[in-house]
C-alpha positions in Angstrom: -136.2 -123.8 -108.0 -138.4 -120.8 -107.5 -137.6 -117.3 -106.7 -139.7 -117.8 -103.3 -138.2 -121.1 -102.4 -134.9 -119.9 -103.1 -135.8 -116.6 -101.0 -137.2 -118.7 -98.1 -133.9 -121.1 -98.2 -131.4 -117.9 -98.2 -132.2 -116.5 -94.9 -133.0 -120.3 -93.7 -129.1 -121.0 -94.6 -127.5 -117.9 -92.8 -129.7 -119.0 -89.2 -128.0 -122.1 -89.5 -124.5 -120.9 -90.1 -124.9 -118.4 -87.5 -126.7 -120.5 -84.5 -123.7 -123.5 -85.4 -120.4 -121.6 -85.8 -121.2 -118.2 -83.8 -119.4 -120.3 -80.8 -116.7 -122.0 -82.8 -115.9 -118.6 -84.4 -116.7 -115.5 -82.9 -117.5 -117.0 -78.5 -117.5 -114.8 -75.8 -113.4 -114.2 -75.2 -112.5 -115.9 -72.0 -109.9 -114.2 -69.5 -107.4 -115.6 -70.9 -108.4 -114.6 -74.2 -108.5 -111.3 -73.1 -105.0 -111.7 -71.7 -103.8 -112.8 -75.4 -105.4 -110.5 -77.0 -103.8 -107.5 -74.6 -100.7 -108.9 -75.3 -101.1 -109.1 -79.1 -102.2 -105.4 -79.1 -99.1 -104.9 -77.3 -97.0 -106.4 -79.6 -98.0 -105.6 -83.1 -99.9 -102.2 -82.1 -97.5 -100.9 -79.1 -100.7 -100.2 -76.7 -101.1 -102.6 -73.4 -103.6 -103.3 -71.5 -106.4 -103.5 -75.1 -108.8 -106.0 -75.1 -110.3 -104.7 -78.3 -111.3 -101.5 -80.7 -114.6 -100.5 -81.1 -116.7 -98.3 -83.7 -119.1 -97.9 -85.9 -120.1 -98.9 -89.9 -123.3 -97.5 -91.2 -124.4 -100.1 -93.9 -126.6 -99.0 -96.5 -129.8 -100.3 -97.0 -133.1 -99.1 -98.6 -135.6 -96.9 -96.8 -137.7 -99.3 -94.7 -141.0 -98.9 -94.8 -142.9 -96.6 -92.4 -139.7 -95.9 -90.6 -139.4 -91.9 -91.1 -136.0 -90.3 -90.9 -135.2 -93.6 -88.2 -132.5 -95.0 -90.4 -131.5 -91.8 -92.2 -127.9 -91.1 -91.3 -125.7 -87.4 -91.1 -123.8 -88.8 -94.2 -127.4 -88.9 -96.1 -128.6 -92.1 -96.7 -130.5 -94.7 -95.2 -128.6 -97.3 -93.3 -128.5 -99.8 -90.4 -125.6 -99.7 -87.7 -122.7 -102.4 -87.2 -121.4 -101.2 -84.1 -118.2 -104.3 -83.6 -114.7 -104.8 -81.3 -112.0 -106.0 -83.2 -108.9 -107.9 -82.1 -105.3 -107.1 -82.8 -105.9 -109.9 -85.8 -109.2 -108.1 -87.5 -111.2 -110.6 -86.0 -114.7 -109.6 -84.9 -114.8 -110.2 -81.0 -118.7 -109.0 -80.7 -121.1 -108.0 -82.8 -124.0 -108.6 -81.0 -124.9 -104.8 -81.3 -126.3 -105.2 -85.2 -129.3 -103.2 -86.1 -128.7 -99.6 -84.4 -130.8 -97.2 -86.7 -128.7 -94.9 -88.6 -129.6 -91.3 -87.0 -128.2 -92.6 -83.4 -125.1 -91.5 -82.7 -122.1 -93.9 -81.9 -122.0 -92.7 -77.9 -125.7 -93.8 -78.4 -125.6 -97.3 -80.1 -122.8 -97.8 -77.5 -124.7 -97.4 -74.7 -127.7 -99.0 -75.8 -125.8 -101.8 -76.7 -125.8 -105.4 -74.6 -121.7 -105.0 -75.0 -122.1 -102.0 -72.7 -124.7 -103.5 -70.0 -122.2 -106.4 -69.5 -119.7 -104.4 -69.2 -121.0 -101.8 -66.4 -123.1 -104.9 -64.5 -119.2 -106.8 -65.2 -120.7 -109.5 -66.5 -117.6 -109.8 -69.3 -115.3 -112.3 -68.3 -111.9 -109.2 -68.3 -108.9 -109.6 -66.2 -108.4 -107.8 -63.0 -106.6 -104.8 -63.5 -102.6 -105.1 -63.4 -99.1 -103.2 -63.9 -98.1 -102.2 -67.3 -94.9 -103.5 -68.2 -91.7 -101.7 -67.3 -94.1 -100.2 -65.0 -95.7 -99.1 -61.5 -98.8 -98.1 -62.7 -101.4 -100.5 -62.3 -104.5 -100.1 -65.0 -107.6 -101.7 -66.0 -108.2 -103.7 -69.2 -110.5 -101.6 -71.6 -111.5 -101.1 -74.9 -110.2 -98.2 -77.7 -112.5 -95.9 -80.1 -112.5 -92.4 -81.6 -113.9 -89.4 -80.4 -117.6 -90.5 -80.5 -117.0 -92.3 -77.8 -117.7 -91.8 -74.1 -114.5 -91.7 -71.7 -114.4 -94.4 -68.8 -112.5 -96.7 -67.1 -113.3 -99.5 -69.9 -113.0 -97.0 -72.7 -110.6 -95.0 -73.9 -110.4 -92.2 -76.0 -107.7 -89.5 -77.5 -107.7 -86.5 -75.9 -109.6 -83.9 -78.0 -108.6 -80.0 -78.6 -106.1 -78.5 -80.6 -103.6 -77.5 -77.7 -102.2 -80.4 -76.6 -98.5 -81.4 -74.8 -96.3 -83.4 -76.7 -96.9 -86.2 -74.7 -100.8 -85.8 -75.4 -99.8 -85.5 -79.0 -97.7 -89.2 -78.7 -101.0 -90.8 -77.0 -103.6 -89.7 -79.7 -100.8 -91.4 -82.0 -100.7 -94.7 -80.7 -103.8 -94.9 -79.7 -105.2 -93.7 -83.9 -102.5 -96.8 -85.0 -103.8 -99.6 -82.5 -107.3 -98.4 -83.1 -106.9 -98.7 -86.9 -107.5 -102.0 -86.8 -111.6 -102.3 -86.8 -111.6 -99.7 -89.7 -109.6 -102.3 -91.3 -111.9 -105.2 -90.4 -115.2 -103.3 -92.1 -112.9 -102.6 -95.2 -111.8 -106.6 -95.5 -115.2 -107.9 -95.0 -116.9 -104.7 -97.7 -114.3 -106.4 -99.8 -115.1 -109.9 -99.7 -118.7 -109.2 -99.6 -119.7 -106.5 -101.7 -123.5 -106.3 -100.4 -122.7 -104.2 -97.9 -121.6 -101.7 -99.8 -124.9 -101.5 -101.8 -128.4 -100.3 -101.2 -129.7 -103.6 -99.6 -132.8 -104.5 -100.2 -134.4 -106.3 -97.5 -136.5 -106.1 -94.4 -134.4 -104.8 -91.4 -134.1 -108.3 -89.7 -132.9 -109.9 -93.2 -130.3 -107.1 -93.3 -129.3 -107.3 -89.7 -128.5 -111.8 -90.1 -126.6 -110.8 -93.4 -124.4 -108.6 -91.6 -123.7 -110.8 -88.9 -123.4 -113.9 -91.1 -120.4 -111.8 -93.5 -118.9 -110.7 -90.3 -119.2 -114.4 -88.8 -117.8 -115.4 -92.1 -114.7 -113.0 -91.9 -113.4 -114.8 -89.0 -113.7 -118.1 -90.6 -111.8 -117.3 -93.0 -109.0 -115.7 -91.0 -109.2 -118.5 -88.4 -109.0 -120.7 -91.4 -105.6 -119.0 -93.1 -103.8 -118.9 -89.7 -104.2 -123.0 -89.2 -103.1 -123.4 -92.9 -100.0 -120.7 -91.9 -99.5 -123.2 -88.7 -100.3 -126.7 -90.7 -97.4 -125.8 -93.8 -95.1 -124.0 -91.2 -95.4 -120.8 -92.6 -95.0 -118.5 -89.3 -92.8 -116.2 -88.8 -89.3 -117.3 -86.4 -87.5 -115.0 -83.9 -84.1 -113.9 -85.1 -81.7 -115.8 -83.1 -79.8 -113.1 -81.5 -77.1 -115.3 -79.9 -75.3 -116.4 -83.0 -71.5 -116.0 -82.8 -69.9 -113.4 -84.9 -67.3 -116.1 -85.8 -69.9 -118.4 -87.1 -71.3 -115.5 -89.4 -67.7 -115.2 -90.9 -67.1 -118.6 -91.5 -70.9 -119.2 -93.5 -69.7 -115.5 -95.2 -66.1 -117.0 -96.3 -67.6 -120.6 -97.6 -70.3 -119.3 -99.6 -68.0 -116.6 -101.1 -66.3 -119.3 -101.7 -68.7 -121.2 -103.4 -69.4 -118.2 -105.8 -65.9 -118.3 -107.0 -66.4 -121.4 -107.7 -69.3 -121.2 -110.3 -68.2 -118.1 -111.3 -65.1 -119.9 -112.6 -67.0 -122.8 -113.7 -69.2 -120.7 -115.9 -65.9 -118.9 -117.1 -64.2 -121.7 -118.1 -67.4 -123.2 -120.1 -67.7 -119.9 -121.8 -63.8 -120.0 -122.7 -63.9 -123.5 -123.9 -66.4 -122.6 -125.8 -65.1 -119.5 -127.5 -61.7 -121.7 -128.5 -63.7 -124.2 -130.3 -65.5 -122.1 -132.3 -62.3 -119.9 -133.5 -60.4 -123.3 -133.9 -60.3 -123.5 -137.6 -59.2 -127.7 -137.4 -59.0 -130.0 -134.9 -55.2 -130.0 -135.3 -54.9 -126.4 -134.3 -56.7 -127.1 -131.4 -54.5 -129.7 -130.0 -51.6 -127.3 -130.9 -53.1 -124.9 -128.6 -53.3 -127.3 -125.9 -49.5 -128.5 -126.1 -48.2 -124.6 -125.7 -49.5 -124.7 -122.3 -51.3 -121.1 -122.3 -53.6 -120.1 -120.1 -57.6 -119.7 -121.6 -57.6 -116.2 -121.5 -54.1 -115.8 -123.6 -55.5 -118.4 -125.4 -58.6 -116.7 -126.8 -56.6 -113.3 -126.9 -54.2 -114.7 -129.5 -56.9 -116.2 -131.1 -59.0 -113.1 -131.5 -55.7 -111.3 -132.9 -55.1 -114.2 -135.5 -58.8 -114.6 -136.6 -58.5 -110.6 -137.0 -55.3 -111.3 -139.0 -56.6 -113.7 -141.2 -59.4 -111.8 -142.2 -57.9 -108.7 -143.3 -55.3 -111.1 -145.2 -58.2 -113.0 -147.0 -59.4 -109.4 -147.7 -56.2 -108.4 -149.4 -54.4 -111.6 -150.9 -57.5 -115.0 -151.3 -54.2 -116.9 -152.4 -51.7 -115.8 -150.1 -51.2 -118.2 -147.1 -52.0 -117.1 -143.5 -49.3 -116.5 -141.3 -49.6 -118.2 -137.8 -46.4 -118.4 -136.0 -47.7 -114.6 -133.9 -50.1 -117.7 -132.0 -48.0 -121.0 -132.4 -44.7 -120.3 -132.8 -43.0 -121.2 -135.9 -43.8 -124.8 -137.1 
């Protein structure tokens, strides 16, 4: 297969993955998928009312040709703009926005983007606006991002300055950890697909359908794990709160219990053991038996005797042991 067939099939592949899965994968979130994914922000990030986070990723490419300073970016390279909302999860919600040129700034990309015309003509399917929990305030579902961003009633932002209250200081905290999560998405997916962290070589529209096919991909594969999580029921259960304090002390006693229990068992194997390799004959060893000692005396006396005997061997080879210190006289 030839460099040009192979180059033609490439971009060929990634138009069919992306007109087939784009609505299996990564559709246009319902309201009640923008319900769910408010209340998973709520849950694992501690900030209600999210329906996503939003930024930036300049991707580096090569200078395009005839394009100027177009693509050429305040960090100094050439690059082409992934501007993406993120789910609690790291899933992509929309990426539509691919192919911002890199000298626009992210206020810029964002309102040039089609996720910001259906927002403002409310063509996005978002809830109505509703009470927080454990609250009377009634707010508006929006989107998080940094700084960059332009304040509205479908965006937030931290409050910038230096001089801020403590409770100020508590927002621009919660929202940073709940808004963590796209900067985390564009880390995964540089991992898994290390093109995007090189100088790609391709025309702008080449680069634009591999950015979206990695992204489109990323989802997949999350989507993926969390049926396989569900299918061999690995998920995580609520603590059962309820459980009787009684019941806790009776599973505590019996399994104590049944650590004694081996404990012993392994004790007495080690004993048993220990006897019948000191037992010089097999006549000793019954002798042992009929005395009626207990293991541990039993391997006591025997270390004494064995301890005997040697130092008598040492001083006499003739001289007969003396046992009765174990047996008793015979």
């Amino acid at each position: 297969m030839g460099i040009k067939t192979v180059a033609c099939i490439v971009p060929e592949t990634m138009t069919a993955i992306w007109e087939t899965l784009t609505l299996l994968h990564m559709a246009v979130p319902s309201v009640d998928d923008f319900i769910r994914i408010s209340k998973e922000f709520k849950t694992k990030w501690n900030f209600p009312h999210c329906i996503g986070a939003i930024d930036g990723r300049h991707v580096p490419i090569k200078k395009p040709n005839n394009s100027g300073s177009l693509y050429f970016n305040y960090k100094g390279y050439y690059s082409i703009v992934l501007q993406a909302a993120v789910d609690a999860n790291y899933r992509y919600i929309c990426i539509q926005d691919v192919g911002g040129y890199g000298s626009q700034h992210d206020a810029a990309t964002f309102r040039a983007s089609q996720l910001y015309r259906a927002l403002m003509l409310k063509k996005l399917n978002l809830p109505n606006a509703s009470r927080i929990e454990n609250s009377d305030l009634c707010m508006p579902y929006f989107l998080i991002g940094d700084g960059a961003y332009p304040l509205s009633n479908i965006l937030m932002k931290p409050y910038r300055g230096i001089n801020l209250s403590h409770q100020q200081k508590i927002f621009n905290n919660s929202l940073s950890k709940a808004r963590v999560v796209v900067e985390n998405a564009f880390g995964q997916s540089s991992q898994k697909w290390r093109i995007l962290s090189t100088n790609i070589e391709k025309s702008p529209e080449i680069i634009n359908l591999i950015i979206k096919c990695t992204c489109l991909l990323h989802n997949i594969i999350i989507n993926l794990e969390s049926e396989s999580h569900v299918h061999n029921n690995i998920v995580e259960q609520p603590i059962d709160d309820t459980i009787d304090n009684d019941d806790v002390q009776m599973i505590a006693v019996t399994e104590l219990e049944k650590a004694n229990q081996l404990l012993a068992s392994l004790e007495q194997e080690r004993l048993d053991q220990t006897v019948e390799h000191l037992a010089p004959t097999a006549a000793i060893t019954s002798k042992i038996h009929t005395k009626g000692l207990s293991l541990t005396q039993i391997y006591t006396k025997l270390v004494e005797t064995v301890n005997g005997l040697t130092v008598q061997k040492e001083g006499n080879d003739n001289q007969k042991p003396q046992m009765d210190g174990l047996f008793g006289k015979n």
